[in-house]
gemmi code that builds the backbone of each chain (N, CA, C; Angstrom):
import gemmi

chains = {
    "A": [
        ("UNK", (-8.754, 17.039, -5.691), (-7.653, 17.981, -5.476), (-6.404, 17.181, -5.107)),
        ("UNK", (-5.569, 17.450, -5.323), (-4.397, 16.795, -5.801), (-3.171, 17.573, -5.039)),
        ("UNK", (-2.696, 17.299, -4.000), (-1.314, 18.486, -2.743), (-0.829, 17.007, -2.607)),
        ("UNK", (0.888, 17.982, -2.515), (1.846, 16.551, -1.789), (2.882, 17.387, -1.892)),
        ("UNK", (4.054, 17.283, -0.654), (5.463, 17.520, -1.012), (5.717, 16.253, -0.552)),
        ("UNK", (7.072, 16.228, -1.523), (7.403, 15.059, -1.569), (9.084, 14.927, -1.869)),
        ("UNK", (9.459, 14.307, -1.550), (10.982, 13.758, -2.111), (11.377, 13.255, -3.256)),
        ("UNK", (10.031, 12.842, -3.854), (10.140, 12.076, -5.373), (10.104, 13.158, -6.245)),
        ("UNK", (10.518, 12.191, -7.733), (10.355, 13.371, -8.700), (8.731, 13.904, -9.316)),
        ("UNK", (8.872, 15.058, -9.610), (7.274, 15.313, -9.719), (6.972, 14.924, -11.470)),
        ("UNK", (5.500, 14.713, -11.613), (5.148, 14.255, -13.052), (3.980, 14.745, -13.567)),
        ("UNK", (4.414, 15.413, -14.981), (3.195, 16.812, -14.461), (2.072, 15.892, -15.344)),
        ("UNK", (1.924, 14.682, -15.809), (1.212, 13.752, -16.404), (0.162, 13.655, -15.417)),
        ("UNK", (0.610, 13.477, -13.912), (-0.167, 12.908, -13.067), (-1.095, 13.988, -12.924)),
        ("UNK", (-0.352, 15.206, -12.479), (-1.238, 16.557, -12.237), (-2.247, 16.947, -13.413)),
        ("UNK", (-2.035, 16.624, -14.479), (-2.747, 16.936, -15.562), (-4.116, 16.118, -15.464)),
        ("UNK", (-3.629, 14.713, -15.293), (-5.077, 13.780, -15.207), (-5.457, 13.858, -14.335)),
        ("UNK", (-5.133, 14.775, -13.340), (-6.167, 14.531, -11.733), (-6.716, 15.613, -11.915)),
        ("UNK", (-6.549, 16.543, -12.812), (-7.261, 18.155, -12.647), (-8.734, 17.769, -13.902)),
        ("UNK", (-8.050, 16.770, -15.247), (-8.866, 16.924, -16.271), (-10.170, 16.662, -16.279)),
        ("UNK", (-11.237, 16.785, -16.915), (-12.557, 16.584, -15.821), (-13.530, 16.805, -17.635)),
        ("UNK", (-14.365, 16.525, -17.624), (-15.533, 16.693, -18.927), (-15.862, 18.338, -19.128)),
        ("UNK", (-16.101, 18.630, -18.459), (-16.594, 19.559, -17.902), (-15.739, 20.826, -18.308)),
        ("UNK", (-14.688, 20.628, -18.248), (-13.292, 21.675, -18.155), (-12.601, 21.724, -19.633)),
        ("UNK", (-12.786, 22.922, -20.261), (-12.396, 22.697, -21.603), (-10.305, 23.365, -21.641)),
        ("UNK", (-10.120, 23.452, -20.332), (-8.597, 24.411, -20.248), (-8.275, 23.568, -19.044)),
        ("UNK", (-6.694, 23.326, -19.062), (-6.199, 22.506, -18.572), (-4.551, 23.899, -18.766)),
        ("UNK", (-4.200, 24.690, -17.306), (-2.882, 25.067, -17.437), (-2.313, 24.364, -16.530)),
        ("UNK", (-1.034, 24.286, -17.050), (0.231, 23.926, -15.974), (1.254, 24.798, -15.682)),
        ("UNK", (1.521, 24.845, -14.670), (3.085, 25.677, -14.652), (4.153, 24.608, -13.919)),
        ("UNK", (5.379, 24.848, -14.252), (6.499, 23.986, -13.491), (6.977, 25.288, -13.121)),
        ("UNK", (7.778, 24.960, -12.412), (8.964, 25.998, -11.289), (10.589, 24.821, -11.553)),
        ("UNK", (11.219, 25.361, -12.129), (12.368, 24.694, -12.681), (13.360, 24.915, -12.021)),
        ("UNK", (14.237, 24.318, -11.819), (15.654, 24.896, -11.178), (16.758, 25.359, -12.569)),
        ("UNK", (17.079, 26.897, -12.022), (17.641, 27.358, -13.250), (19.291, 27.427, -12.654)),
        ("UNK", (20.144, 27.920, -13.579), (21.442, 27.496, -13.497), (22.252, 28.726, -12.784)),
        ("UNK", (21.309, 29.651, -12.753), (21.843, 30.926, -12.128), (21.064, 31.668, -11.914)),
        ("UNK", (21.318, 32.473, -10.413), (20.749, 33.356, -9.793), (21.283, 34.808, -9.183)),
        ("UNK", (20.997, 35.747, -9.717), (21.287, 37.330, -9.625), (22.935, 36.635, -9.871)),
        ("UNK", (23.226, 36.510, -11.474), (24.464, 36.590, -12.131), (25.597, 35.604, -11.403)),
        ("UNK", (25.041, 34.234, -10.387), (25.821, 33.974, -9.845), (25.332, 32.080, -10.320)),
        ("UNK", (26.800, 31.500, -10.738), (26.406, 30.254, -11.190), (26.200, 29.110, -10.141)),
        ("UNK", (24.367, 28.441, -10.048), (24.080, 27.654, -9.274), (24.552, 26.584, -9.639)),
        ("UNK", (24.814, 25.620, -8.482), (25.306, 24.019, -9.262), (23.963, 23.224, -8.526)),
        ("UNK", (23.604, 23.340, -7.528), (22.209, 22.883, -7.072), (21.456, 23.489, -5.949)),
        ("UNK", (20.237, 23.112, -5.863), (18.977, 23.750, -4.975), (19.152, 22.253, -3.972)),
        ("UNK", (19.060, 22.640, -2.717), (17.986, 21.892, -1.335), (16.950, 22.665, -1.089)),
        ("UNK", (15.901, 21.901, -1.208), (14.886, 22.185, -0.444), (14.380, 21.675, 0.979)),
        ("UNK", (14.152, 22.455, 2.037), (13.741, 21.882, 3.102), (12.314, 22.381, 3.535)),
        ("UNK", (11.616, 21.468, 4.027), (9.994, 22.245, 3.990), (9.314, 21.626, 5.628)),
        ("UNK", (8.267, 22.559, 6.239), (7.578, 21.691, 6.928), (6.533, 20.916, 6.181)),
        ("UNK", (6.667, 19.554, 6.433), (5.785, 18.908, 5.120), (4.092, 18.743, 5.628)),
        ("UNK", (3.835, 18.494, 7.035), (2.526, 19.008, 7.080), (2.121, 20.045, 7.122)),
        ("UNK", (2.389, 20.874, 7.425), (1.771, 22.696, 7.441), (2.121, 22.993, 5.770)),
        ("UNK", (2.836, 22.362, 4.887), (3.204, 23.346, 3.375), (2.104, 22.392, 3.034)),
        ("UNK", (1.667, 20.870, 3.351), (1.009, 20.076, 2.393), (-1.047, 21.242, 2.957)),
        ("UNK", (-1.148, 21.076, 3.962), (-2.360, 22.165, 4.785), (-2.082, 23.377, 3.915)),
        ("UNK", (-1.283, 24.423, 4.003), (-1.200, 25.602, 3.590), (-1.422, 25.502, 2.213)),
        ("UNK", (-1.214, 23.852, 1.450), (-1.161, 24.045, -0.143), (-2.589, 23.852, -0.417)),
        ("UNK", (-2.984, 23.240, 0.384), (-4.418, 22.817, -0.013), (-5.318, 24.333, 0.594)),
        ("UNK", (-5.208, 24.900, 1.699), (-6.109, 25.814, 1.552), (-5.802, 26.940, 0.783)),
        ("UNK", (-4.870, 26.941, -0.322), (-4.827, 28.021, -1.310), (-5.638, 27.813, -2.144)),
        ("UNK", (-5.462, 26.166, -2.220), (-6.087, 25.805, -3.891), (-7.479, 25.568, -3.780)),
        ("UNK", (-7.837, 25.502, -2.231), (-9.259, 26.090, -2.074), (-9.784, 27.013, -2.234)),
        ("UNK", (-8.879, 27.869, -1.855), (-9.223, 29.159, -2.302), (-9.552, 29.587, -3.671)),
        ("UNK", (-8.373, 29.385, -4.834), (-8.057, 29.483, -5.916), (-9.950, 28.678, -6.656)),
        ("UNK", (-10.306, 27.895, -6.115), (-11.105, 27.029, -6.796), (-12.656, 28.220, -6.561)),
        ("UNK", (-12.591, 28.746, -5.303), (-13.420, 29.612, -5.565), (-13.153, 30.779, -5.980)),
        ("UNK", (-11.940, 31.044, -6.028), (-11.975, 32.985, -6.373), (-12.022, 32.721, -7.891)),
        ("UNK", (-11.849, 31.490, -8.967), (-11.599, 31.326, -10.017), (-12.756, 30.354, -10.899)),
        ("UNK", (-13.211, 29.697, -9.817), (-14.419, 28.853, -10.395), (-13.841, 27.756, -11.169)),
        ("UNK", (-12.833, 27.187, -10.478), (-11.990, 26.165, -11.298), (-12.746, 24.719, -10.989)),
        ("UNK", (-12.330, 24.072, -12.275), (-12.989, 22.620, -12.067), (-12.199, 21.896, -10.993)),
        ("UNK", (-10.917, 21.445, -10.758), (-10.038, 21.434, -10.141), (-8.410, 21.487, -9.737)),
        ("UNK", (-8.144, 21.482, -9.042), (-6.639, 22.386, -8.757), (-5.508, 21.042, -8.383)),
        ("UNK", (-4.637, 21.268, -8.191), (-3.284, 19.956, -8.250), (-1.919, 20.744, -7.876)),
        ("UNK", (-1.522, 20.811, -6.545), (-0.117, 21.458, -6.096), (0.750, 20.887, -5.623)),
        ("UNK", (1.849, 20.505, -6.351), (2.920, 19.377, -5.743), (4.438, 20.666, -5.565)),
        ("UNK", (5.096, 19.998, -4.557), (6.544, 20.851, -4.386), (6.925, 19.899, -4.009)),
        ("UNK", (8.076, 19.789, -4.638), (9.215, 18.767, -4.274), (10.326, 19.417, -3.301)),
        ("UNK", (10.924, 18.021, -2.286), (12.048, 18.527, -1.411), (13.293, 17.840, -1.327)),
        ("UNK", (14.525, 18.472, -0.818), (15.922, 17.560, -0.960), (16.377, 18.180, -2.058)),
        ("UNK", (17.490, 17.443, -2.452), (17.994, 17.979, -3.279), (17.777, 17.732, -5.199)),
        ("UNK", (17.593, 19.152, -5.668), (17.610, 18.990, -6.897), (18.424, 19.636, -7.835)),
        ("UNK", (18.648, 18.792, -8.689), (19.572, 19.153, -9.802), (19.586, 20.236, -10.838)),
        ("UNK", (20.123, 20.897, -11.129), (19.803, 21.915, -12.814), (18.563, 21.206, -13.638)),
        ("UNK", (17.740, 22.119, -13.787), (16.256, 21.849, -14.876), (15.317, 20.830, -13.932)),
        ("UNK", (15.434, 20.443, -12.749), (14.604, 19.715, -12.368), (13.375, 20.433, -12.043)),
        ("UNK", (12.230, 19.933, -11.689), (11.128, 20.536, -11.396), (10.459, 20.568, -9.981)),
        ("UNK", (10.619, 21.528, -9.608), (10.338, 21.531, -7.947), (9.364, 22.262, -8.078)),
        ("UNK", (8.094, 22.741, -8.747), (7.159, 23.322, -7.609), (6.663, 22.820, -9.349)),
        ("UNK", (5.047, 21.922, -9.137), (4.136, 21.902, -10.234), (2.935, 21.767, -9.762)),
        ("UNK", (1.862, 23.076, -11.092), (0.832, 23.284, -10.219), (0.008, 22.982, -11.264)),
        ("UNK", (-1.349, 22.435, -11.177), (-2.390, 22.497, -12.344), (-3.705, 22.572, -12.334)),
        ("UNK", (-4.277, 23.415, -13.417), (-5.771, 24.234, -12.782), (-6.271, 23.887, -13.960)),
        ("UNK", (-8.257, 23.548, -13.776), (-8.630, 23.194, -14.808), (-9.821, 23.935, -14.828)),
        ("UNK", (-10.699, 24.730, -15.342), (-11.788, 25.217, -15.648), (-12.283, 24.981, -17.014)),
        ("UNK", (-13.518, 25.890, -16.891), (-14.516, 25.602, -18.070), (-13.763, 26.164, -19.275)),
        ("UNK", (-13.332, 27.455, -19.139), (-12.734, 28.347, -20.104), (-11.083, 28.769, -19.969)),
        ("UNK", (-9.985, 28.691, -20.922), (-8.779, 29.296, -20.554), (-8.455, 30.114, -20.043)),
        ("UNK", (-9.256, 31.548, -20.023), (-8.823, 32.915, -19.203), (-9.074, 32.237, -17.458)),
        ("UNK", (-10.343, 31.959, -16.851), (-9.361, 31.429, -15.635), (-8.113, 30.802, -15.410)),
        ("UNK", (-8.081, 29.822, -16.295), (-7.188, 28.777, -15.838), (-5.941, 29.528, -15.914)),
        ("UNK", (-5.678, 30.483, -16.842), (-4.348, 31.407, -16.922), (-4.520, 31.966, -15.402)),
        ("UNK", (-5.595, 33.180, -15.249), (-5.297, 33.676, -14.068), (-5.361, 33.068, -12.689)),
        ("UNK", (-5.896, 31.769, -13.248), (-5.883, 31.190, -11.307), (-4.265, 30.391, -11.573)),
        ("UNK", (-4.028, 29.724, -12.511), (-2.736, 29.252, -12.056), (-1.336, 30.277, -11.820)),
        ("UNK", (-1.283, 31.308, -12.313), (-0.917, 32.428, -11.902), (-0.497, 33.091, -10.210)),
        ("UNK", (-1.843, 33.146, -10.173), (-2.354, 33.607, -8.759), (-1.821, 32.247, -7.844)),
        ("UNK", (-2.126, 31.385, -8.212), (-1.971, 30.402, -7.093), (-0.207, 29.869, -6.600)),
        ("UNK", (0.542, 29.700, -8.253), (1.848, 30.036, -7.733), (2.503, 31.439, -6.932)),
        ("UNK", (2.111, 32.376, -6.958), (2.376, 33.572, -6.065), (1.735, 33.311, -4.966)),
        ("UNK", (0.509, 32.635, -4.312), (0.175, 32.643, -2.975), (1.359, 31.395, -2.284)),
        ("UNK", (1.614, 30.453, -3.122), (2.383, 29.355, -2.982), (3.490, 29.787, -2.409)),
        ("UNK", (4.226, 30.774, -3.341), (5.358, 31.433, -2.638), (5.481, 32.272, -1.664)),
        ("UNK", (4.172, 32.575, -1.452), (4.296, 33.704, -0.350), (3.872, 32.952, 0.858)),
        ("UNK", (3.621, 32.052, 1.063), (2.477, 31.245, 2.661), (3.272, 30.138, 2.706)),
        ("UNK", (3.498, 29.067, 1.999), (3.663, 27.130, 2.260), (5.366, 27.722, 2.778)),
        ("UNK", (5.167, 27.161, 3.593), (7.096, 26.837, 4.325), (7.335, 25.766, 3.990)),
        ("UNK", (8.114, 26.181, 2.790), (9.635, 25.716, 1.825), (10.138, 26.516, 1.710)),
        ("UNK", (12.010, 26.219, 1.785), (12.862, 26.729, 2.072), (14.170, 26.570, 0.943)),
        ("UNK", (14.262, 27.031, 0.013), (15.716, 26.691, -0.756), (16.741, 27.233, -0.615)),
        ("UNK", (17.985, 26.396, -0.424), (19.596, 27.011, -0.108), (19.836, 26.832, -1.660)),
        ("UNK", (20.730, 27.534, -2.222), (21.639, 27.674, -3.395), (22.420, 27.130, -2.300)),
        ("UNK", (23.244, 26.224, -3.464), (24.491, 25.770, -3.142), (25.383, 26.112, -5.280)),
        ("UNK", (26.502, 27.076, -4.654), (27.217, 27.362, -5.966), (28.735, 26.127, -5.399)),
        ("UNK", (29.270, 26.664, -6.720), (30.898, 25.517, -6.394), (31.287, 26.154, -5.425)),
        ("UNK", (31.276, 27.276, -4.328), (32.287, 27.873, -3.432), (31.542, 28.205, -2.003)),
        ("UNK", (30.292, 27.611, -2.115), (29.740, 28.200, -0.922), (27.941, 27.848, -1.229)),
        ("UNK", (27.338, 28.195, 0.361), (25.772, 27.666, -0.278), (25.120, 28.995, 1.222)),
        ("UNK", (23.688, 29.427, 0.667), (23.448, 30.222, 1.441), (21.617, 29.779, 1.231)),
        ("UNK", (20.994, 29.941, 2.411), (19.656, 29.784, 2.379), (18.899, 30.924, 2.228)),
        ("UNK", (18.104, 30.835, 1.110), (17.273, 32.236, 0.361), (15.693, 32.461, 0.818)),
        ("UNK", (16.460, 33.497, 1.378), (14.757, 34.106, 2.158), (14.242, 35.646, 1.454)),
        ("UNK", (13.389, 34.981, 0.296), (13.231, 35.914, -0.383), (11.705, 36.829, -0.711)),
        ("UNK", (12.057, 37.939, -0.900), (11.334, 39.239, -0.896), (9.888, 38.986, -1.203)),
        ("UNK", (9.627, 37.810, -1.864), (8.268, 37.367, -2.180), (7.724, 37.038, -1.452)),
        ("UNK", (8.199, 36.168, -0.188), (7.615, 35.281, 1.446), (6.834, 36.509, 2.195)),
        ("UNK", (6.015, 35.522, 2.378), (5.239, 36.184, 3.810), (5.988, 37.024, 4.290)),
        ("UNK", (7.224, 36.485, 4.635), (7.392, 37.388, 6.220), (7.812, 39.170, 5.553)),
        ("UNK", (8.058, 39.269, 4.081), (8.526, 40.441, 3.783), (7.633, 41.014, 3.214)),
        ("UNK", (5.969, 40.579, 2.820), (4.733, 40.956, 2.168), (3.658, 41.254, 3.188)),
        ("UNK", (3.335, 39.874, 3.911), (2.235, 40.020, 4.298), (2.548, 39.555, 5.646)),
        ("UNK", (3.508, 40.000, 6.240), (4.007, 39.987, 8.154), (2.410, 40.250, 8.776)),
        ("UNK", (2.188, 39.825, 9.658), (1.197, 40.201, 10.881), (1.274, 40.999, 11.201)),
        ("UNK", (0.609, 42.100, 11.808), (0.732, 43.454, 12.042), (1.722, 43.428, 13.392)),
        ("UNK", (1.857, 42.365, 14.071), (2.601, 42.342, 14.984), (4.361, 42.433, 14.828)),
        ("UNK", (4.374, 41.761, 13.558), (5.722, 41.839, 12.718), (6.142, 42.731, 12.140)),
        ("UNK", (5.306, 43.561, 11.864), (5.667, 44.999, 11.239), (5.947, 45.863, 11.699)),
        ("UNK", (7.289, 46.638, 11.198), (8.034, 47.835, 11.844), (9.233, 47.423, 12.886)),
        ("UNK", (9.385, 45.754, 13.594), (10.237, 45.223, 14.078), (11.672, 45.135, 13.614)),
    ],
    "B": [
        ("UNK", (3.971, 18.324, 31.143), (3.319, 18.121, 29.633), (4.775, 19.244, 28.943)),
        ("UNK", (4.793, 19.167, 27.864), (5.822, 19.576, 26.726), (5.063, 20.345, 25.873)),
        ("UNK", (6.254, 21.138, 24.702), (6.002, 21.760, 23.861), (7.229, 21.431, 22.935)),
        ("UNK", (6.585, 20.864, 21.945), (7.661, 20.831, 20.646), (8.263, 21.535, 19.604)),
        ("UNK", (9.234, 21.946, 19.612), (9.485, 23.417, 19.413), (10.017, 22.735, 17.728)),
        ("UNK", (9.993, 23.195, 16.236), (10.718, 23.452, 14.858), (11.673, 24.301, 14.520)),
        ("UNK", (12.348, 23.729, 14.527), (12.970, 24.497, 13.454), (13.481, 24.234, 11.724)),
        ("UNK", (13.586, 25.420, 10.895), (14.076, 24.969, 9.791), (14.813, 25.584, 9.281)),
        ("UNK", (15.301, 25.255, 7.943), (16.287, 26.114, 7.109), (17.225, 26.801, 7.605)),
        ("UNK", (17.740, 28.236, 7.599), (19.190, 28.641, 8.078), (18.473, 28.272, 9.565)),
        ("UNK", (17.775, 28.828, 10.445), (17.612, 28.497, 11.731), (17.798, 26.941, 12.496)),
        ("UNK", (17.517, 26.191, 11.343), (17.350, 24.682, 11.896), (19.477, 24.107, 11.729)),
        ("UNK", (20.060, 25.035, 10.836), (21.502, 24.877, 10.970), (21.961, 26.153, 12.033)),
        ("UNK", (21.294, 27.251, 12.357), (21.635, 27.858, 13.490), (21.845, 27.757, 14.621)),
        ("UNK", (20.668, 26.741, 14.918), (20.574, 25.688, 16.511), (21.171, 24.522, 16.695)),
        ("UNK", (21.300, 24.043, 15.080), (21.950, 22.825, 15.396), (21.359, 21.759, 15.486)),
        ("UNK", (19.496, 21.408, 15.465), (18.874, 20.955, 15.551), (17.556, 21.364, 14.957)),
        ("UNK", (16.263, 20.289, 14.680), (15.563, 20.642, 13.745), (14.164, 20.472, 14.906)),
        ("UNK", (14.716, 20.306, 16.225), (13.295, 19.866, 17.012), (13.616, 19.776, 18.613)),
        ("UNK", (13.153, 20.063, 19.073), (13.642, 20.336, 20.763), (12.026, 20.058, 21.151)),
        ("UNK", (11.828, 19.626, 22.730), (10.914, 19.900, 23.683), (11.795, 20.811, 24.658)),
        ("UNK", (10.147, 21.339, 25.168), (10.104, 22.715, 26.006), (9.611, 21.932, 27.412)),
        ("UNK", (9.633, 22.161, 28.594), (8.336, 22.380, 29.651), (7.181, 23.709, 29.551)),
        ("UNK", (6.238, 23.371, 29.364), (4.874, 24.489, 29.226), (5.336, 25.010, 30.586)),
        ("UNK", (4.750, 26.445, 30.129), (4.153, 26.608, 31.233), (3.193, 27.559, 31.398)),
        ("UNK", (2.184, 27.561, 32.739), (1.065, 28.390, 32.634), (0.984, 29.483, 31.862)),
        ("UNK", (-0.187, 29.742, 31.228), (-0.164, 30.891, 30.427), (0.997, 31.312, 29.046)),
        ("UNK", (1.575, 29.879, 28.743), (2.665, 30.318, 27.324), (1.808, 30.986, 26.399)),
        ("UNK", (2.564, 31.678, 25.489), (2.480, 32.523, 24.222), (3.672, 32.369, 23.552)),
        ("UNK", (3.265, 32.305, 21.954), (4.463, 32.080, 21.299), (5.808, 33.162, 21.663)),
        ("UNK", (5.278, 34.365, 21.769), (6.385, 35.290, 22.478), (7.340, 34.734, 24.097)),
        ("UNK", (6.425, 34.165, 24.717), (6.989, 33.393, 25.823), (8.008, 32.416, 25.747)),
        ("UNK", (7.569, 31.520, 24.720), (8.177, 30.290, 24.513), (9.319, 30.987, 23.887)),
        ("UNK", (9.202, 31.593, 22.805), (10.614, 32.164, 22.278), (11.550, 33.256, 23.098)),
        ("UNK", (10.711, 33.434, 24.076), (12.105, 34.131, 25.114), (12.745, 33.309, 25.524)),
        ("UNK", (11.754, 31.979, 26.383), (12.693, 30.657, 26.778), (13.959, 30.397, 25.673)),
        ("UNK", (13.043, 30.012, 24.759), (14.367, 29.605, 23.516), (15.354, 30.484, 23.477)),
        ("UNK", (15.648, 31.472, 23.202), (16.595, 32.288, 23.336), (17.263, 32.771, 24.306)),
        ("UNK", (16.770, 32.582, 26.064), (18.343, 32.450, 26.680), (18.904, 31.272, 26.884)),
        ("UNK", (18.102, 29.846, 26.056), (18.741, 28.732, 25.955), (19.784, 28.439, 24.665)),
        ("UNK", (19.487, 29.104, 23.607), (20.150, 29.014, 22.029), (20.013, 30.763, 21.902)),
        ("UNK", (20.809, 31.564, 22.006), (21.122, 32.648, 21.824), (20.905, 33.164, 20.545)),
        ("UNK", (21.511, 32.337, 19.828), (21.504, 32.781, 18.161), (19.626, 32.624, 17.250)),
        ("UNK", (19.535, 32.452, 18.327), (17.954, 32.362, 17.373), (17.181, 33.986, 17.723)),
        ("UNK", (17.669, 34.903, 18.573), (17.698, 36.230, 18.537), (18.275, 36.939, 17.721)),
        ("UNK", (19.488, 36.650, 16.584), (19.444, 37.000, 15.199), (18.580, 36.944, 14.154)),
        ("UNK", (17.407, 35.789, 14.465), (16.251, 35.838, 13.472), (15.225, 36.499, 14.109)),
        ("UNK", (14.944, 36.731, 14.967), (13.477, 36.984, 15.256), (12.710, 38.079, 14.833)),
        ("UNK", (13.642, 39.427, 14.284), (13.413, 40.512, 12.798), (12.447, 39.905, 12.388)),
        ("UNK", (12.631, 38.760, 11.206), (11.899, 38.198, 10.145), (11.258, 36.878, 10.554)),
        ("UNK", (10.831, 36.374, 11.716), (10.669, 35.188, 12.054), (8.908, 35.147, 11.600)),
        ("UNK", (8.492, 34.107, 11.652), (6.927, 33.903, 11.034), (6.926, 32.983, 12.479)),
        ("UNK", (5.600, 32.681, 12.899), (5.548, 31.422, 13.949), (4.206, 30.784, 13.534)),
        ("UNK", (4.021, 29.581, 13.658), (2.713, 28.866, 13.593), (2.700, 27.635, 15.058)),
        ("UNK", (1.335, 27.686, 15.409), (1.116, 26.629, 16.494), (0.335, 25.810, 15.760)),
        ("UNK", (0.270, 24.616, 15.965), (-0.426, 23.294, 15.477), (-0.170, 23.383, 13.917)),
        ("UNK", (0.645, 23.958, 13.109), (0.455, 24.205, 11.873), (-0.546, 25.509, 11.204)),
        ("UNK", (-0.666, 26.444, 12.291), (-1.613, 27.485, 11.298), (-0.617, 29.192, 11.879)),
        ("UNK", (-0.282, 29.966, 11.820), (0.356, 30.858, 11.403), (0.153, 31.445, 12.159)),
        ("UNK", (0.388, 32.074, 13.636), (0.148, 32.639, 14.653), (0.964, 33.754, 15.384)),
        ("UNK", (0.040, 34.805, 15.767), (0.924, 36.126, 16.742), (1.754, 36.062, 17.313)),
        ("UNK", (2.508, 36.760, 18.050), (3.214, 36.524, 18.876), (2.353, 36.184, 20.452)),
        ("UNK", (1.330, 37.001, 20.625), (0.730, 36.295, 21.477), (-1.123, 35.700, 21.864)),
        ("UNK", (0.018, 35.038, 20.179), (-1.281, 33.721, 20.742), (-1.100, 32.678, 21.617)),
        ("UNK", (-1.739, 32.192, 22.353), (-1.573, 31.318, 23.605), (-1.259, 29.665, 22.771)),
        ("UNK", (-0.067, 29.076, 23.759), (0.842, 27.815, 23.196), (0.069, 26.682, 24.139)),
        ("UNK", (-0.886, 26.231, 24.108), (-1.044, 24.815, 24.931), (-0.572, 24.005, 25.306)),
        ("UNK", (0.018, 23.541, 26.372), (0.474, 22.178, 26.475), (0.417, 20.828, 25.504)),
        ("UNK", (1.136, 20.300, 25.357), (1.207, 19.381, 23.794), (1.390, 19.902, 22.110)),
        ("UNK", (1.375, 21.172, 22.342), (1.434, 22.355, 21.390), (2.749, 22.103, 20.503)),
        ("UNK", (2.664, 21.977, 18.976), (3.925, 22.310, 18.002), (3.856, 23.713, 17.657)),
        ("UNK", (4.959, 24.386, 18.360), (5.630, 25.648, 17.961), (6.488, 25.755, 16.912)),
        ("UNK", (6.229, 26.142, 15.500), (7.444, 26.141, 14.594), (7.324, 28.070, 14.245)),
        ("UNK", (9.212, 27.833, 14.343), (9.660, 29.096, 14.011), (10.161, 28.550, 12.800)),
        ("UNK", (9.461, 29.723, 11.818), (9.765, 30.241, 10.306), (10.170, 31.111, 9.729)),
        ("UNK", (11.262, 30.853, 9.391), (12.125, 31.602, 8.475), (11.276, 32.136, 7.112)),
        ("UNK", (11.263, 33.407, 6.695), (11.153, 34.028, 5.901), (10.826, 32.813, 4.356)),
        ("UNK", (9.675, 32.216, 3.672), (9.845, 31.010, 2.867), (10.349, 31.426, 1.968)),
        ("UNK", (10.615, 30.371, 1.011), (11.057, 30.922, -0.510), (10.926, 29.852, -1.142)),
        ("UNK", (9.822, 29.172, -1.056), (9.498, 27.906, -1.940), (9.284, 28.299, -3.300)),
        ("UNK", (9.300, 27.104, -4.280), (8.860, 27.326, -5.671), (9.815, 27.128, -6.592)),
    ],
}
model = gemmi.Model(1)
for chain_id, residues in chains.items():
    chain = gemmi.Chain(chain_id)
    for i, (resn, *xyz) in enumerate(residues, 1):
        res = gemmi.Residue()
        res.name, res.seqid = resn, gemmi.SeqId(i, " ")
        for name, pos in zip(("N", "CA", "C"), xyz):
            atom = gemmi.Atom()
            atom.name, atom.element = name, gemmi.Element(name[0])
            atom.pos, atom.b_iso = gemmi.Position(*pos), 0.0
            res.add_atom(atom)
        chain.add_residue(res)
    model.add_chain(chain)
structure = gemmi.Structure()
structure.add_model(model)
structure.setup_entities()
């Protein structure tokens, strides 16, 4: 199993050969890209800021998870942090099983738990201003503690 | 003995800092510790709506009990990916 955030650039070569296995006839990947605009407003770049031991812990017990709810051969979750540029690749994930229909639905599944649990944090920064995005997908607006709810 | 308090993202530019020690004290709870914090840094009572907390790195109540030597991180709402 294959977790890291990191500052470097990610290489989904690496993730590919650490998941590939004899055994595993499906090999998916997903990247998470930095796109050029968000709700109609033009980005010039992403920071990411993360806690890097609790997101690198939180990444790995997803993809534990993922390995049993999916029966995957094995799993590979990298997120990159700092700053990245237009089209760079900040979040790459890769799942390998026996057959393709897991590997679709666990790599799927596993980027949505990703976004909702690992603390990483991205600010948009546009040409006029930069704001940190705490968005509707995170924990704290899905799956709050019952203690958090209704506050 | 201490408590090492996180912060990140808009909060960690809210305080002004990304890491503070606390003095424990008997019987803390993350709810405890963050009252301390907040009549020391005021503005971190604008987040606490949406705040997430974890001790040692695992994702915790408001009152779950903070140990002495304990990392308290307050979390902002994530949005990784």
């Amino acid at each position: 199993m294959l977790i890291r955030v990191t500052p470097e650039r990610l290489n989904p070569e690496e993730a590919i050969e650490a998941v590939r296995r004899d055994e595993a006839g499906a090999v998916d990947v997903f990247l998470g890209i930095v796109r050029n605009t968000n709700k109609g407003r033009a980005v010039d770049h992403l920071v990411y800021d993360a806690y890097p031991s609790m997101a690198e812990k939180t990444m790995r017990e997803v993809a534990e998870e993922a390995l049993e709810r999916f029966d995957l051969t094995d799993s590979a979750v990298l997120h990159r942090t700092g700053r990245l540029e237009i089209g760079e690749t900040s979040l790459l994930v890769a799942v390998s099983a026996g057959h393709r229909a897991a590997t679709f639905e666990a790599g799927h599944w596993l980027v949505n738990e990703v976004k909702r649990r690992v603390p990483v944090w991205k600010k948009e920064v546009w040409a006029d201003g930069e704001e940190w995005i705490e968005g509707p997908e995170s924990l704290g607006m899905e799956r709050a503690p019952a203690t958090m709810r209704g506050s | 003995m201490v408590i090492t308090v996180l912060f990140f993202a808009s909060l960690a530019d809210a305080v002004g800092t990304r890491e503070l020690s606390l003095a424990h004290m008997p019987g803390d709870t993350v709810a405890s510790v963050r009252d301390r914090l907040i009549a020391a840094h005021p503005q971190v009572s604008e987040f606490t709506e949406t705040l997430l907390y974890a001790v040692d790195e695992e994702y915790a109540d408001e009152d779950a009990p903070v140990p002495a030597g304990a990392t308290l991180a307050l979390i902002p709402p994530v949005s990784g990916g």
